[in-house]
N, C-alpha and C positions, 0 to 999 in steps of 0.2 A: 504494500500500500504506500500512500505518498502523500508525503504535509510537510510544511515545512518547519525547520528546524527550532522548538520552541523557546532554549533557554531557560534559564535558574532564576525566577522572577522572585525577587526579596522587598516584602513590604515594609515598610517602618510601621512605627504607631503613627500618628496626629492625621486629622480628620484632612488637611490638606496633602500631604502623600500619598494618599488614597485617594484621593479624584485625582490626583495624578494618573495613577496608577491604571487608573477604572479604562482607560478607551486600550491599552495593552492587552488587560485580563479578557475584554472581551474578544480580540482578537485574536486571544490565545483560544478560546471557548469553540469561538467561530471552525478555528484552524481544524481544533480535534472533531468537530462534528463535521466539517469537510472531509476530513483524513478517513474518517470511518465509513464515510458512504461512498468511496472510489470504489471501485470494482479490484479486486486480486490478481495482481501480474503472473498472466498465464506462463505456463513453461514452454520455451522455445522448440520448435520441431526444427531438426538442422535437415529440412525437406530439402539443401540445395545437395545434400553426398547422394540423391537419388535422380537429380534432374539429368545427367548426361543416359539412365535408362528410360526414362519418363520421353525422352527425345526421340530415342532410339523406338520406342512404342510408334508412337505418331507419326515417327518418317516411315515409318514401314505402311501403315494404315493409308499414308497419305498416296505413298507409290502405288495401292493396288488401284488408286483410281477410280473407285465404284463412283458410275450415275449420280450426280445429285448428293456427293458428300461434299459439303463445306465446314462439316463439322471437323473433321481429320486435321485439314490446313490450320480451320479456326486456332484451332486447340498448338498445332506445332507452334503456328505463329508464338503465340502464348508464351510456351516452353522455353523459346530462341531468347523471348523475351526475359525475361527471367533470368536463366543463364547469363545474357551479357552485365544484368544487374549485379549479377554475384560474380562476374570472373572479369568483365570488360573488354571481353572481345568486342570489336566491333562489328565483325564478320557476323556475329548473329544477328543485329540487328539490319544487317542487309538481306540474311537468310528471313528472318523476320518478315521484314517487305515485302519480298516474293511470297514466302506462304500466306499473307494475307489476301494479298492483289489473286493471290488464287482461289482462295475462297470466297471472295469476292466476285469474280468471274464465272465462278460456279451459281452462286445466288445472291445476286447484287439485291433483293430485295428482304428489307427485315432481317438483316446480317450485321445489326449492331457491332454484334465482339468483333467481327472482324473490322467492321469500321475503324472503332476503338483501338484494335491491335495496330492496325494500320498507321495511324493518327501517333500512335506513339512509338513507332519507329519511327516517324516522319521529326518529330520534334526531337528524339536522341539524334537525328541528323539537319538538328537545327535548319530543317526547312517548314517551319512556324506556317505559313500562312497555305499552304499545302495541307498541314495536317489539319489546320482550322476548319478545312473544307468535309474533315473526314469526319469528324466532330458533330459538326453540324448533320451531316450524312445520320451519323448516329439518331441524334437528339428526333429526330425523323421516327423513327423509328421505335423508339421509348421514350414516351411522353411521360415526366413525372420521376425519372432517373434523376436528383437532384449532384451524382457526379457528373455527368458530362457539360452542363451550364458552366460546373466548375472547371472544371476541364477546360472549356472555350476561352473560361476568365482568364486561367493562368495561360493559355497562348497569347494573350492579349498582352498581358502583362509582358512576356517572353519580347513580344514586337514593341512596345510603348505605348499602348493603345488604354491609359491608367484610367481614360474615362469608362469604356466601353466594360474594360471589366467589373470596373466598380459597378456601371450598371446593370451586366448579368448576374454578378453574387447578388444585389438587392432583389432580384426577380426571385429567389430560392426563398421561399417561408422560411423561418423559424419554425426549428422541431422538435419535438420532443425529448428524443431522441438525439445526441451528437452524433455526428456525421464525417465521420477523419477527413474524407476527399475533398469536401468540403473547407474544412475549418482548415486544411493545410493549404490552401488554394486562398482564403480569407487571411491568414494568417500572415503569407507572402504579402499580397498585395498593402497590409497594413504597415507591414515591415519598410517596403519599398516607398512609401507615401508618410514617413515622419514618426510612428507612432509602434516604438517597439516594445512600449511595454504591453501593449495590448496584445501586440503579436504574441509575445511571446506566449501569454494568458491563454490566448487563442491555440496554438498549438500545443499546448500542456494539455489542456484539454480531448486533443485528436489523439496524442500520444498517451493518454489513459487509457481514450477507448480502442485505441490500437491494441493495447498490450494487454485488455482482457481477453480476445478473442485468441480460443483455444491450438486452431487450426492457419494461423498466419502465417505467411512465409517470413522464414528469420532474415530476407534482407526487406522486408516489408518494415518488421520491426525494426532493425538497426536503422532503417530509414528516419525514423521519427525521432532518435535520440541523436545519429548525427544532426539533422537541423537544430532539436533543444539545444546542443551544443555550441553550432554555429552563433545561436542569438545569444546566446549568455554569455560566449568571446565578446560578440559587440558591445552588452552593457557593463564589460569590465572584468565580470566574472569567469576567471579562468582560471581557476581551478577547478570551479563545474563544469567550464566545459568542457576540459580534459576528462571530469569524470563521464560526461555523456557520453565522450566519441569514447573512451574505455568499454562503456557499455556495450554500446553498439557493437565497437569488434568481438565483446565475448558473446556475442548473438551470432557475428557471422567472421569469423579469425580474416577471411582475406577481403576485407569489406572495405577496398580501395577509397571509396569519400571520408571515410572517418580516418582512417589510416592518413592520411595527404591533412587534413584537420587536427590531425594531432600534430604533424608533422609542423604545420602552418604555428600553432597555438605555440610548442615549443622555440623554434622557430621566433618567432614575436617576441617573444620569454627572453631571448640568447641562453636558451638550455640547450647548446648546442648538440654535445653526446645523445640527449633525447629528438629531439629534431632529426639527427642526420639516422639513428633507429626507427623514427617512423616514416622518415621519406623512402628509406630504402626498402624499406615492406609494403609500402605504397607504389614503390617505382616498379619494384618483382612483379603486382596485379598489373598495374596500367603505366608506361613511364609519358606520365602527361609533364610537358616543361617547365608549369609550377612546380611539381614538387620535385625535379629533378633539379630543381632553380633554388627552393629549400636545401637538400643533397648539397647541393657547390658552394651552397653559404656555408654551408658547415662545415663542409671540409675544409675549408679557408680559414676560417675561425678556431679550428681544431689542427693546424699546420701544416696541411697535405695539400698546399697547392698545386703539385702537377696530378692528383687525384679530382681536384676540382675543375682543371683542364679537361681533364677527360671526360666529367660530367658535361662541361659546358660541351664539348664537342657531340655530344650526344642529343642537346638541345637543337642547336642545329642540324645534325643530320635529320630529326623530325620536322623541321621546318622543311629540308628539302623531299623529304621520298616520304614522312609518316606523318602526314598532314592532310591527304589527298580529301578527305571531304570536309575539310577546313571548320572543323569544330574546335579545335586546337589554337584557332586563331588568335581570338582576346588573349588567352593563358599566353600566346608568342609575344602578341606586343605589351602584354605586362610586362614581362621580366626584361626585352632587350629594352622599357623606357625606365625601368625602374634602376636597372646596372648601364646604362648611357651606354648601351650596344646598339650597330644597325639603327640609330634615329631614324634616321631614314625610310626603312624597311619595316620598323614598329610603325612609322606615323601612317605607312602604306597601307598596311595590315588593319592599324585602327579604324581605318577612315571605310574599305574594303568589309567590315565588319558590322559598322555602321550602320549601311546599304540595310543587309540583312537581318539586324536584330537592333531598331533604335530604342533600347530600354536607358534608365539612367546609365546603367555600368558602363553599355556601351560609347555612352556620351563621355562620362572620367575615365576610362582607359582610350579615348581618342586626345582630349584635353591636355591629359600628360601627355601622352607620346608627344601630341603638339607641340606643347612645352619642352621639354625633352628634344625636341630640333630645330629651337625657336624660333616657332612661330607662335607668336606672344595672345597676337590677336584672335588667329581661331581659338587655340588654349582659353582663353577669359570666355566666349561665347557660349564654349559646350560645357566648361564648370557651370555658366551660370544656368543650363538646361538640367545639368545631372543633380545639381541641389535647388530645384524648385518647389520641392517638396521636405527639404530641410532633413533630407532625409539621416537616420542617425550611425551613419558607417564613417568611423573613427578618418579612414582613410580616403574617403571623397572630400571631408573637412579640410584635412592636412593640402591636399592639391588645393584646394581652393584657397587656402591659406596663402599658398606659397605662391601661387598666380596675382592675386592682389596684392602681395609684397612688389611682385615686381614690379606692377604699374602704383607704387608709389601708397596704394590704401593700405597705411598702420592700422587702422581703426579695424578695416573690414578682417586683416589678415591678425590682428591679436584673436577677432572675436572664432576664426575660425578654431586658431591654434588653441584657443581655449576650450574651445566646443570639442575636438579631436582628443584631447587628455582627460578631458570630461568623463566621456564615453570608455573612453580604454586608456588608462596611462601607459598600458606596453602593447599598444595595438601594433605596432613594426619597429625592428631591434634599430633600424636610423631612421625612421620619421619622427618616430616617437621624441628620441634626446635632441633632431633638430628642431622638434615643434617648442621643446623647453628650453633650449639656448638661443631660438629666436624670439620669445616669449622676452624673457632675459635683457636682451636688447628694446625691445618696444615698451 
């Protein structure tokens, strides 16, 4: 069960201590009868050491090709699915695609799942406005499914479209009942628009009612404590979130985003020896250039610069030959604007990114890079698009901090630097100590 942490409440005598006291106690009251009516965190099924037979099933059922099966494909679709969540091949979500589009082909009508299956290969290959289409297809089709509305939101969200998804979560009643796919879809979008404490509220809740059910996949669950993790990094707290992505990986040991998150958190930390243990167990699952970009910081930090060489060469050989459906993009021009590598080549990358997915991140990883090969003036324009929502990531602050310094705003660039330390005082091992040595100055 889950409440939080109550403390050794000591009252004095005198009648004024005691209405001191009195809005605690009941909070504390509050807590424990919260605490007592969550639901029992189920026991994890590790269904993923059976998914490579579960595949094996369905590819066999699907090759015999009977008349009028769309269920076989459905269902592989599925499986592919799955699998690339626990292991991060991307190849299955190409296999994915094809089994979908074929059971689709089989019965394009009232073929929801495979809609659905469809739609989420489509957006693991960040082609967002493609799978919207599939979504919608869906929603056709089940009327009264209050995931897929959610669903549409967070593509919407995925492209920058903050009004329209706000508008489709308001179209979803209120239920009785919690609704994970939902409130994880509500939960982003609050996140992304200013207001993380709500978020965070928000997904506590999706992740309760995650973890009673019996029969979940355990990267289903490790899903919901990496994100609890992610938002509790942003509001400072990292030691929880280290303890969330811990969670998560003892749900699923190779469970590459909490892995690459711890990685990040230490990382952030300068626990360098931790940091460069979870990149490389992150880098073994998937080697994405973030956290291989984590890896080279630490090995530098820890004395093994020609070891970090050879990281960073690894970085770029995925920019050239393991990059090919360009999902990798953002994570390339992060790291080459954040180590003054390839300016150039980042500000290419960012802008090329852009196109694709104009969410806020995509607007502050285009700003810097901008910055980053200055050019001063687009920098200042997409900071001012990526925080119009004031939004509360330690490190969109810090850019925009450091972009208003250069055009001369002290004012604007203290209030950032202060807003940035606010959030996370060890949000990144050099942002962080320049946001307080240039605080310092101002």
């Amino acid at each position: 069960m889950k409440g939080r942490s109550l403390g050794v409440w000591v009252i004095a005598a005198g009648a004024l201590v005691a209405l001191a006291a009195w809005p605690s106690l009941v909070s504390e009251r509050i807590d424990q009868v919260r605490a007592a009516s969550l639901p029992t965190m189920a026991p994890i099924e590790p269904d993923y050491k059976i998914r490579d037979a579960q595949i094996a099933f369905w590819e066999h059922a699907a090759a015999l090709k009977h008349s009028g099966d769309m269920l076989s494909t459905r269902n592989l679709a599925g499986q592919y699915l799955q699998r690339y969540r626990e292991r991060g091949d991307l190849g299955d979500v190409l296999r994915a695609e094809i089994a979908a589009r074929r059971s689709l082909q089989t019965d394009p009508i009232n073929n929801a799942g495979a809609d659905d299956a469809l739609s989420s290969a489509l957006l693991t290959l960040h082609r967002f406005r493609e799978a919207r289409g599939y979504v919608r297809d869906a929603e056709r089709w089940q009327h009264g499914n209050d995931a897929l509305p959610a669903k549409e939101a967070g593509l919407d969200l995925e492209i920058g479209d903050y009004v329209g998804a706000k508008r489709l979560l308001e179209t979803i009643p209120p239920s009785k009942y919690e609704n994970p796919a939902v409130d994880t879809v509500r939960s982003r979008q609050l996140e992304l628009t200013g207001h993380l404490r709500e978020a965070r509220q928000t997904l506590e809740r999706a992740t309760v009612a995650a973890d009673s059910v019996i029969d979940g996949p355990a990267v289903s669950r490790a899903w919901f404590h990496f994100r609890e993790g992610e938002l509790a990094f942003a509001a400072g707290e990292s030691e929880a979130a280290i303890g969330q992505e811990q969670l998560a990986v003892s749900m699923m040991p190779t469970y590459q985003p909490a892995l690459n998150a711890l990685a990040r958190f230490y990382w952030s930390m300068q626990r360098w020896p931790e940091a460069l243990a979870a990149a490389r167990r992150s880098a073994a699952v998937v080697p994405f250039p973030e956290t291989l970009g984590y890896e080279a910081d630490a090995q530098r930090a820890l004395g093994d610069p020609s070891g970090a060489e050879r990281t960073v060469d690894m970085i770029l050989a995925i920019e050239r030959i393991g990059n090919a459906q360009h999902i990798s993009d953002r994570l390339l021009a992060i790291y080459f604007s954040e180590h003054r590598l390839h300016t150039a080549d980042a500000y290419a990358i960012a802008k090329h990114e852009l196109i694709q997915r104009d969410d806020i991140y995509a607007e502050d990883t285009l700003a810097w890079a901008a910055a980053m090969d200055g050019r001063w003036d687009e920098a200042r324009a997409q900071s001012r698009r990526a925080l119009r929502f004031d939004t509360e990531d330690s490190r969109l602050q810090y850019h925009a901090g450091v972009i208003a310094l250069h055009f001369g705003g002290r004012a604007q660039a203290k209030l950032r630097f202060q807003r940035a330390l606010a959030l996370n005082p060890q949000f990144h091992p050099v942002y962080a100590p320049d946001a307080r040595a240039q605080l310092e100055k101002l």
